[in-house]
N, C-alpha and C positions, 0 to 999 in steps of 0.2 A: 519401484526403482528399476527393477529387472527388465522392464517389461519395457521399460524408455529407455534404457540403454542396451537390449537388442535389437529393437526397431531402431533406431538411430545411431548409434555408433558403431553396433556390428555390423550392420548395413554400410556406413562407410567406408570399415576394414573392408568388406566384403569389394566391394565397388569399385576399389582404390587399389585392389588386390595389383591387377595390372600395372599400375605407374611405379608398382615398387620397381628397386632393384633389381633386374632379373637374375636369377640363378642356375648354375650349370645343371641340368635335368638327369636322372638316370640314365634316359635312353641317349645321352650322346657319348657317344663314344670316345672312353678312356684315353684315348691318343691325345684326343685335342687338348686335354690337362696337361701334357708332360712342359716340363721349366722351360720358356721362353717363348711360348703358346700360346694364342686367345681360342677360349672353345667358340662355338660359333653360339652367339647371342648379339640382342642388337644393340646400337650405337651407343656409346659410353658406360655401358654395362660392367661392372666389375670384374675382374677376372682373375682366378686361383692359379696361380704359376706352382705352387709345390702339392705335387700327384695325392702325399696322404690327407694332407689338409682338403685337397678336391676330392678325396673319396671320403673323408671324413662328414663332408658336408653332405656330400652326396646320399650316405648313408642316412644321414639322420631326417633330410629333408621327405624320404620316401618313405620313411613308416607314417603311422596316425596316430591319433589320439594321445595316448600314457607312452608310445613307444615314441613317438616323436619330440614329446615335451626330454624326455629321458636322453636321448640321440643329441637333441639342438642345447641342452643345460652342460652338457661333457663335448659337447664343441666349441660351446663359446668359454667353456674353464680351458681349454686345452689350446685354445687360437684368438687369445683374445685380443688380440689387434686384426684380425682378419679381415680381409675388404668386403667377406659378406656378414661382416659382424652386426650388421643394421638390419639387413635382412633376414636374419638368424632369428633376431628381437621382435622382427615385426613379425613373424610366423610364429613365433613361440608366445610374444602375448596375444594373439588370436587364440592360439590353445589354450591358455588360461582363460580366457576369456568363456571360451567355449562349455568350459569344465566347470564356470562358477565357479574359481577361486580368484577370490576379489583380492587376497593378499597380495599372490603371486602374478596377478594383474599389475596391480600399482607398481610393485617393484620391478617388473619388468617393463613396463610404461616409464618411470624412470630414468632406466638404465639406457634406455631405447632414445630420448630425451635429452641424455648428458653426449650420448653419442651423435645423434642429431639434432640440433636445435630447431630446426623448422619444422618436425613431424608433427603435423596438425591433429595426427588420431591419436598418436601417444599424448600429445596437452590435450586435447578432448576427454578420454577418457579419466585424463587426473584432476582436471578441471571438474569434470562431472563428480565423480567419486568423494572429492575434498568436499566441495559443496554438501552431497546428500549425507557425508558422515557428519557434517556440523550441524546441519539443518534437525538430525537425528539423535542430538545427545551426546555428540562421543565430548568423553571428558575434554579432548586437546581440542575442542569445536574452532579456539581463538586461532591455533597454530593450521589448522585445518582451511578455514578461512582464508588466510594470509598467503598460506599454500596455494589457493582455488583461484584466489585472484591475479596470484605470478602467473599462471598457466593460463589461465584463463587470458589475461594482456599479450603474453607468449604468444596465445593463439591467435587471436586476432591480428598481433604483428606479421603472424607466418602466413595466413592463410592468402592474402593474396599472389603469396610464391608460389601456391598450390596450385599445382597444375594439372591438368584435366587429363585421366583415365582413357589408355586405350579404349577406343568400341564406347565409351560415353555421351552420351547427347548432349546437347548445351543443355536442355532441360533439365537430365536428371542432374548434369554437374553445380547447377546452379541450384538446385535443392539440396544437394551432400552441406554446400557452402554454407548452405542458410540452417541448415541442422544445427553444423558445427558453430556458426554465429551464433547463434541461441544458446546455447551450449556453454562457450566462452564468457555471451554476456550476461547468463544467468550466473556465472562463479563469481564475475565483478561486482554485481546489483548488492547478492547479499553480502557481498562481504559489507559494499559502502553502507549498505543499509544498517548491520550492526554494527559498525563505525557512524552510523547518524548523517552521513555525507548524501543528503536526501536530494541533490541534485543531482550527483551521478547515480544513484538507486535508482533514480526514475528514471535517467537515459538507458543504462544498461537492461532491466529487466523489463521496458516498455519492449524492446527489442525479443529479448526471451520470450516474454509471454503473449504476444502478438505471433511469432514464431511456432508456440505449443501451447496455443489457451485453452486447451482440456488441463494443464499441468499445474494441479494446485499449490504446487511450491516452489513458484514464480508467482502467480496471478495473486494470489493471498497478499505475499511480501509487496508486489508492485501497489496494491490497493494500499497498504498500512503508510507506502512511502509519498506517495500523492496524498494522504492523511496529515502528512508529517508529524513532530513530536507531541509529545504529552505531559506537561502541561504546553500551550501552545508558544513559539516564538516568534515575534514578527521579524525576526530575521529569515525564516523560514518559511513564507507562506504556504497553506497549505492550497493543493487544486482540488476542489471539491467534487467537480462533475467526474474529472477523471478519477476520483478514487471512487466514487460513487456507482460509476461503470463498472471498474475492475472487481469491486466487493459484492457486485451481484455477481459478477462470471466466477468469483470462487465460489460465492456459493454456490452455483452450480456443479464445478469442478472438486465441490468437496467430495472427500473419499469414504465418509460415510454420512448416512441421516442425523445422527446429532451434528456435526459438524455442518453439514446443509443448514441447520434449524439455525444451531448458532450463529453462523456468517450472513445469513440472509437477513437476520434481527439487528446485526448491527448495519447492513449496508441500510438497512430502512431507516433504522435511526438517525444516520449520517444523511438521508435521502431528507429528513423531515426535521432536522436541524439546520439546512441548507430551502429548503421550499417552502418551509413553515410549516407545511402539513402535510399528510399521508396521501394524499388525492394526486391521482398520477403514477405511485409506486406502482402497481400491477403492469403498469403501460412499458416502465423503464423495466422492470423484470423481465416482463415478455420478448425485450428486443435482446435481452442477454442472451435470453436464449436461445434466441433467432439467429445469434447474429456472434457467431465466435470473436470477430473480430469488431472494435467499435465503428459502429457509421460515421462516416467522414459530419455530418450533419447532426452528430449527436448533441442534446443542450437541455439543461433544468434549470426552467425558471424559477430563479431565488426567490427571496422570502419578501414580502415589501421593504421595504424600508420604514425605519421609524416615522419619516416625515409621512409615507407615502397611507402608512395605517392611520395617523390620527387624520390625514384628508379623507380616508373612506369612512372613520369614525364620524365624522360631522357629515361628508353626505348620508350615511346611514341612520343617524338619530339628532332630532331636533337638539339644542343643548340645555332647554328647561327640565328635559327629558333623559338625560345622559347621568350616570351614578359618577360620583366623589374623583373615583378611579379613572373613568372615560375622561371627568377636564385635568386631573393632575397630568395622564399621557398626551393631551391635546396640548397643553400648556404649556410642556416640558419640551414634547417632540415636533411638533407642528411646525408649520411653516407659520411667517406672521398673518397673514389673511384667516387662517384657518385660525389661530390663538385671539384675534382680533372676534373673529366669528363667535366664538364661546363666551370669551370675556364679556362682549357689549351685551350677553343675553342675559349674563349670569351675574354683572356687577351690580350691586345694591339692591338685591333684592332678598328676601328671608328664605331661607334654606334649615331644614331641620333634617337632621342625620342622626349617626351614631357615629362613636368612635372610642378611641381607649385615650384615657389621661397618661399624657408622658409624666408632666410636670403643671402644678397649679395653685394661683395663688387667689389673694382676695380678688385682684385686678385684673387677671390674665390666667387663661388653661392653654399649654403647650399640650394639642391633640394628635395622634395616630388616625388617620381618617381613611389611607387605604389599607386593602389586606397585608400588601406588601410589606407597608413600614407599621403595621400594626406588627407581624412577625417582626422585624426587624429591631421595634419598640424605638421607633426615630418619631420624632413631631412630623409633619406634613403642613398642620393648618395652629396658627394663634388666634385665639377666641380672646376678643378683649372686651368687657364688660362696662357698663356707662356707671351703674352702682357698685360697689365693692360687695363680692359675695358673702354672705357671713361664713363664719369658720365652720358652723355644724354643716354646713352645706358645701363644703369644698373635698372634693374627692380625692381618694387616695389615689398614688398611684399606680396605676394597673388597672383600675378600676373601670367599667364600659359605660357609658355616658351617651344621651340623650341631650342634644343640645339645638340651637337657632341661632344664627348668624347672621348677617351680609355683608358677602364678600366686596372686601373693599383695595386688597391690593395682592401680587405674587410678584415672586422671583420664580425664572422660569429652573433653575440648576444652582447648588438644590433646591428642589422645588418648594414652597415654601406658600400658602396661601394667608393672610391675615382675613380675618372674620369679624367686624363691627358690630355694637349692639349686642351684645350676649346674652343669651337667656337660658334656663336650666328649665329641662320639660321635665314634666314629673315621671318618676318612675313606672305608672299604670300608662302613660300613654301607648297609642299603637304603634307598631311597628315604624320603626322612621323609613322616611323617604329615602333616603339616599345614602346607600352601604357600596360597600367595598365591589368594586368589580371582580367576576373572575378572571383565573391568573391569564385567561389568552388574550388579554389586552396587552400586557407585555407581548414586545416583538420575538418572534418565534425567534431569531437567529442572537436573543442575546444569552 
């Protein structure tokens, strides 16, 4: 946290040093204080008309460090409506700042704050700060939040007031801006984001972590908010690619190797519940890393569609040739040519399988015929019989079964196959022709 908030925010103090206030300096000489006087400073500068008060300032503003924080705390008790009461603040939380006291940061950030409404580095910094204590546990994380996002809205309202630094480039000025944007819009992201406000999570902290995409807390939170919630909402959709992008760059940006391991596991995850399969992750990985920022031309092709698998299911296997499983998903999911295609290959003709007895009587067995709804213990297919079975021959239920069939009619949802002609194969027979598919015939993305 230290380390992002001296590159960046002290950097700003630093930068911006100039467009403060200016204040009467040591070496000018005592005269130009006295009551009814401007010292010589430039154009709209503030100016100490009473001599103690201008040496008071004076004094304090020319020591360092402990003697200055010490000087500028017993001049603003002493003068506290003073015209360099702003300036007093902004040089005094730089010394806090400097010194690592994050308390007497905030509160003088603050104060600095109530006195100025537009100070972009005073809500920067508290923006910041509210943010990393929530993010970190602190018991008041909610009030902390709530905090991050005032200032953080603050900032963004002020910032375009901000006006650009003696001796500034447009360069560097428009870099301080985009710090502080980032800055701003990372305190609003999370806050929406644990507020569930997954529209504005995503605007504000695409901004932050596009801004500082080494910064794993932004780049994390942005990926969970393009995730959206859990269980899912379709008031909410989630964008896949983009979270998908972003959970690789945290895992990059994670702060340690477990953390790496962790988030890299579930960005695949999400990568292979979105594409269907694994094939390709290294590819999207590798541009993470390449590539701090997303390519304008970034894209992962989904998963097929259900109709689109059972059309490669039938170009792939004849349908004499295709197990129980392969025509329930052709049947179910297909387009009609493609269920048309199966049907006419597969209707009345003798099929012998296996499957589990749902339910069964002398004249009919309600069967479980793929894995699925064999887990499930749902029928799938009716076995109807021309004889009525005898009773010592009718199976329990639960019981795994050896049967012959031909298929004579379905419903495509739920799926439902009727089986004419029934016959019970003996227990020694071999292995049946036609068992349960595995689970990758289900479509990857359900």
């Amino acid at each position: 946290m230290k380390k992002i908030l001296v590159t960046v925010v002290l950097g700003v103090v630093a930068a911006t040093a100039a467009a403060a206030q200016s204040a009467p300096q040591p070496s000018q000489p005592p005269a130009q204080a006295t009551p009814g006087q401007s010292p010589a400073s430039p154009a709209q500068a503030p100016v100490i008309k009473d001599p103690a008060e201008y040496n008071a300032y004076v004094g304090a503003i020319g020591q360092k460090d402990a003697a200055q924080i010490s000087g500028l705390e017993a001049f603003l008790t002493q003068y506290p409506n003073s015209v360099m009461k702003v300036a007093a603040l902004q040089t005094l939380m730089q010394d806090y700042q400097q010194a690592n006291n994050q308390q007497k940061t905030i509160d003088t950030a603050t104060k600095l704050v109530a006195a100025d409404p537009n100070n972009v580095r005073a809500m920067a910094l508290l923006a910041y700060f509210d943010r990393l204590k929530a993010q970190g546990g602190d018991p008041n994380a909610k009030q902390d939040l709530a905090d991050a996002k005032k200032y953080g809205q603050m900032g963004l309202d002020a910032l375009p007031k901000f006006n650009k630094p003696d001796g500034t480039s447009d360069a560097d000025f428009q870099k301080m801006k985009d710090q502080m944007s980032g800055i701003f819009n990372a305190a609003i992201g999370i806050s929406c984001l644990t507020d569930k406000d997954y529209d504005c999570a995503r605007k504000a902290l695409r901004v932050a972590a596009d801004g500082n995409p080494t910064d794993f807390s932004v780049v994390y939170p942005l990926a969970l908010a393009y995730a959206g919630p859990t269980p899912p909402d379709p008031k909410i959709p989630p964008d896949p690619i983009n979270g998908i992008w972003y959970a690789a760059r945290a895992s990059i940006a994670a702060p340690t190797p477990q953390y790496q391991q962790q988030i890299e596991k579930y960005a695949k995850n999400q990568y292979m519940k979105y594409h269907g399969g694994d094939d390709g992750w290294t590819d999207v990985l590798a541009q993470a890393k390449a590539n701090p920022v997303q390519p304008a031309n970034f894209t992962i092709k989904p998963a097929p569609t259900p109709p689109e698998q059972a059309h490669n299911m039938v170009l792939a296997t004849p349908p004499d040739k295709m197990d129980f499983a392969t025509w329930e998903f052709v049947l179910s999911n297909g387009k009609q040519e493609d269920q048309d295609a199966v049907w006419n290959a597969i209707k009345g003709k003798p099929v012998q399988m296996n499957g589990t007895v749902i339910k069964a009587t002398a004249a009919q067995f309600d069967i479980a015929g793929s894995s699925d709804d064999i887990d499930a213990k749902k029928a799938d297919i009716t076995l109807t019989f021309e004889d009525k079975v005898p009773l010592k021959l009718i199976p329990k239920e639960g019981a795994s079964l050896d049967f012959q069939g031909e298929p004579a009619s379905y419903t495509p949802n739920p799926f439902m196959m009727t089986m004419e002609k029934g016959k019970l194969l003996k227990a020694a027979a071999p292995a049946p022709v036609k068992k349960a598919a595995p689970a990758h015939h289900k479509p990857a993305s359900q």
